[in-house]
Backbone as XML, in Angstrom:
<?xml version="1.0"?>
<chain id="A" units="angstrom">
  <residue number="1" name="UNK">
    <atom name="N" x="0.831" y="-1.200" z="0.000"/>
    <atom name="CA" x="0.000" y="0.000" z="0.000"/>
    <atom name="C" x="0.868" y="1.253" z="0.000"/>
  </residue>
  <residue number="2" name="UNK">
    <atom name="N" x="0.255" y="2.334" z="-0.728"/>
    <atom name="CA" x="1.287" y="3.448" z="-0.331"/>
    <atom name="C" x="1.178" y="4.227" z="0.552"/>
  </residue>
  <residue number="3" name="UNK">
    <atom name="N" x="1.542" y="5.283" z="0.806"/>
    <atom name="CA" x="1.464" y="5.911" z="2.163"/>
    <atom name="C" x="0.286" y="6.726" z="2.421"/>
  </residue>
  <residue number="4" name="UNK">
    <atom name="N" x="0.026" y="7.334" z="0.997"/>
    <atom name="CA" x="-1.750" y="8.543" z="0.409"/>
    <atom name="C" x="-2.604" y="7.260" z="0.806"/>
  </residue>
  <residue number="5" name="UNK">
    <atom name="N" x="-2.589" y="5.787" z="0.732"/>
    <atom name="CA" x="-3.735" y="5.452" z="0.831"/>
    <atom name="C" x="-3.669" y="4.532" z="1.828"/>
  </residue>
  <residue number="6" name="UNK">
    <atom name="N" x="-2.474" y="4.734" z="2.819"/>
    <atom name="CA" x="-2.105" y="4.230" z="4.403"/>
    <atom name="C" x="-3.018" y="5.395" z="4.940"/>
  </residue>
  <residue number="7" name="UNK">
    <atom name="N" x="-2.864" y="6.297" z="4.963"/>
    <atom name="CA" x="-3.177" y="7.107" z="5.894"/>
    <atom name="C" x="-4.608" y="7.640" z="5.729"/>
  </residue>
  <residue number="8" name="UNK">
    <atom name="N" x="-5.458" y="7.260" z="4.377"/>
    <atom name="CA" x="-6.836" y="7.468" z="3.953"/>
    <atom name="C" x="-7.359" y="6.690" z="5.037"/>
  </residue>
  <residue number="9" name="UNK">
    <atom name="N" x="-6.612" y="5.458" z="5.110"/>
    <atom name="CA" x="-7.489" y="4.119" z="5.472"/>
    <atom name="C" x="-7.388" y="4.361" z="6.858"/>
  </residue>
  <residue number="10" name="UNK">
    <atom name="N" x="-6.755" y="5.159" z="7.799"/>
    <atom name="CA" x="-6.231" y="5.461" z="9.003"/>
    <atom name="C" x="-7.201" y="6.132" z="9.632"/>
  </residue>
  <residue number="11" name="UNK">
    <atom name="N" x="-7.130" y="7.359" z="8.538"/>
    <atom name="CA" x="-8.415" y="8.194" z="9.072"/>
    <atom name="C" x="-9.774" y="7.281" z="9.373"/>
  </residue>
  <residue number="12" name="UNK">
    <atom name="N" x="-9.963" y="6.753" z="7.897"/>
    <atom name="CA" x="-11.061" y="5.996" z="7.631"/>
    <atom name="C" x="-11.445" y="5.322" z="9.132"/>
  </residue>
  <residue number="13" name="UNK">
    <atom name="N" x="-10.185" y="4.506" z="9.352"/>
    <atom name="CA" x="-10.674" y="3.652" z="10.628"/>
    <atom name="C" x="-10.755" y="4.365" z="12.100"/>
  </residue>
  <residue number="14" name="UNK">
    <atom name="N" x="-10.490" y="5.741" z="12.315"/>
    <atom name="CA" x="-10.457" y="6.571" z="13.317"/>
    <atom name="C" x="-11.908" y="7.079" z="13.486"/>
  </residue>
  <residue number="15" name="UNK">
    <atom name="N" x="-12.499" y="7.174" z="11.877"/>
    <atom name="CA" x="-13.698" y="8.092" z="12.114"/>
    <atom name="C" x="-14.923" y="7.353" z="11.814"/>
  </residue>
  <residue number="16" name="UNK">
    <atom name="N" x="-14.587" y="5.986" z="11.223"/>
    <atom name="CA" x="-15.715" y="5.270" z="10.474"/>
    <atom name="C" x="-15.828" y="3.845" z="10.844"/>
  </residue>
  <residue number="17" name="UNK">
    <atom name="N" x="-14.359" y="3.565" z="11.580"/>
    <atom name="CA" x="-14.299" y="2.264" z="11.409"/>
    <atom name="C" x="-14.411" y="1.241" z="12.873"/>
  </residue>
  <residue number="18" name="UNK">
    <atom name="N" x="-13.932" y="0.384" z="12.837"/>
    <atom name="CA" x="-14.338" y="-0.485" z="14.123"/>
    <atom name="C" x="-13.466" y="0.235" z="15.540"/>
  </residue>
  <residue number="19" name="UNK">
    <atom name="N" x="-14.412" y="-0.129" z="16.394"/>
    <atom name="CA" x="-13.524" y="0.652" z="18.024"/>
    <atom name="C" x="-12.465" y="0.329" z="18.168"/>
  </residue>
  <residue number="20" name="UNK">
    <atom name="N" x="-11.673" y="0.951" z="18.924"/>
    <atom name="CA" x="-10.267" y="1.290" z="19.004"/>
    <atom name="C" x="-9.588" y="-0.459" z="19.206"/>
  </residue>
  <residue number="21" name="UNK">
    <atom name="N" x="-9.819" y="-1.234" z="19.955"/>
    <atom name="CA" x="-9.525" y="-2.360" z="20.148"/>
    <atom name="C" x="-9.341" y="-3.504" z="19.028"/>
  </residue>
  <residue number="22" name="UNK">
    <atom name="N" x="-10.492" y="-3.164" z="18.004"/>
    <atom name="CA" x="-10.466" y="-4.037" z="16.937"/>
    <atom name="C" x="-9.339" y="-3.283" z="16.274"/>
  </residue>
  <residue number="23" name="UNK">
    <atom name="N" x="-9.055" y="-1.903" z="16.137"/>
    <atom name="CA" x="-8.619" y="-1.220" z="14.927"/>
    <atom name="C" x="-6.893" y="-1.653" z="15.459"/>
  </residue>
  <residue number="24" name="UNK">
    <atom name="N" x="-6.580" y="-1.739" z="16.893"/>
    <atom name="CA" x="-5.161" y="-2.134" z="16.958"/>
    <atom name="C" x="-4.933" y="-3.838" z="16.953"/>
  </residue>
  <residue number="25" name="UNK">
    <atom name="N" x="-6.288" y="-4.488" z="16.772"/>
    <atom name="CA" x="-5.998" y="-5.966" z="16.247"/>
    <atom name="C" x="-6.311" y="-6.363" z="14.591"/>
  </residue>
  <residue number="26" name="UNK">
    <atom name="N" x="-6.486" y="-5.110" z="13.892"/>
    <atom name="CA" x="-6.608" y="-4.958" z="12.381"/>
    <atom name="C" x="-5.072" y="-4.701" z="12.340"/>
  </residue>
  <residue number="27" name="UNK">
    <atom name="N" x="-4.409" y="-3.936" z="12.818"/>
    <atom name="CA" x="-3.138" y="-3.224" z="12.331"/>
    <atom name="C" x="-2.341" y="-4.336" z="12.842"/>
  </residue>
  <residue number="28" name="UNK">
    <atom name="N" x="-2.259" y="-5.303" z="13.816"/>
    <atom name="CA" x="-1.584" y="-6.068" z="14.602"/>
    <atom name="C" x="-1.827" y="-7.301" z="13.645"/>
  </residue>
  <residue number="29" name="UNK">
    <atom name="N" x="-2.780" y="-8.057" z="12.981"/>
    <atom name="CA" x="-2.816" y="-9.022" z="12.158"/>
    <atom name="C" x="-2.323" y="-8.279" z="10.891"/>
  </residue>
  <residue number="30" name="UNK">
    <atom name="N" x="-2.633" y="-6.894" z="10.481"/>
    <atom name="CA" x="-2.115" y="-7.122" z="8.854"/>
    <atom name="C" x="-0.976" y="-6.916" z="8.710"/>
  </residue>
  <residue number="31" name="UNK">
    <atom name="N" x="-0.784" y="-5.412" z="9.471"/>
    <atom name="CA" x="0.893" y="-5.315" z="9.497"/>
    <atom name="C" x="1.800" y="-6.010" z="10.223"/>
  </residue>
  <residue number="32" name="UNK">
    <atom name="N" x="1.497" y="-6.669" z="11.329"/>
    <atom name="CA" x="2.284" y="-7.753" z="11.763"/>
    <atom name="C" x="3.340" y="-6.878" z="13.082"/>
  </residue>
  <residue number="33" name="UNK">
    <atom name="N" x="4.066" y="-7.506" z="13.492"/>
    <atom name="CA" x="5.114" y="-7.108" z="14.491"/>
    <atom name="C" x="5.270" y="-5.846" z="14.011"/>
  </residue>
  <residue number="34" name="UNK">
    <atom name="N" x="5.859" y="-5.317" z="13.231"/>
    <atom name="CA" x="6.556" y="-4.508" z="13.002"/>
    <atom name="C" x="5.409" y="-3.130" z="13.388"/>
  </residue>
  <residue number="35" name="UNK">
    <atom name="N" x="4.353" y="-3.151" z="12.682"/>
    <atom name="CA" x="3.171" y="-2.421" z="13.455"/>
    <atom name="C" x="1.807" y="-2.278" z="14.424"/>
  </residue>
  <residue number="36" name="UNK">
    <atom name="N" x="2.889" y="-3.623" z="15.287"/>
    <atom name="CA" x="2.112" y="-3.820" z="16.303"/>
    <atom name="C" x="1.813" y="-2.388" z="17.489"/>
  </residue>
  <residue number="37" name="UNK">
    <atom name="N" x="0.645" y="-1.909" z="17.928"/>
    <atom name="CA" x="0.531" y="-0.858" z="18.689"/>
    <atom name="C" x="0.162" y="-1.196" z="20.341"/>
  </residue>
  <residue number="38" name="UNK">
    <atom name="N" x="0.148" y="-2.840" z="20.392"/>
    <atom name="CA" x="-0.090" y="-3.173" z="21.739"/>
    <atom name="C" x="1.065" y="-3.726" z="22.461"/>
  </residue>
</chain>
């Protein structure tokens, strides 16, 4: 993904998307370790 549509999808999930808990086990399964936030 690139970064214009990293950070669409960011917002997206801040303002639209699942509660905070799912959204750091979305980022934790796709991006993996490296963007793990827990």
């Amino acid at each position: 993904m690139k970064i214009k549509n990293v950070q669409k999808f960011v917002n997206w999930m801040g303002t639209e998307g699942p509660i905070c808990h799912s959204k750091l086990e979305f980022f934790d399964i796709v991006f993996g370790d490296f963007y793990s936030f827990r």
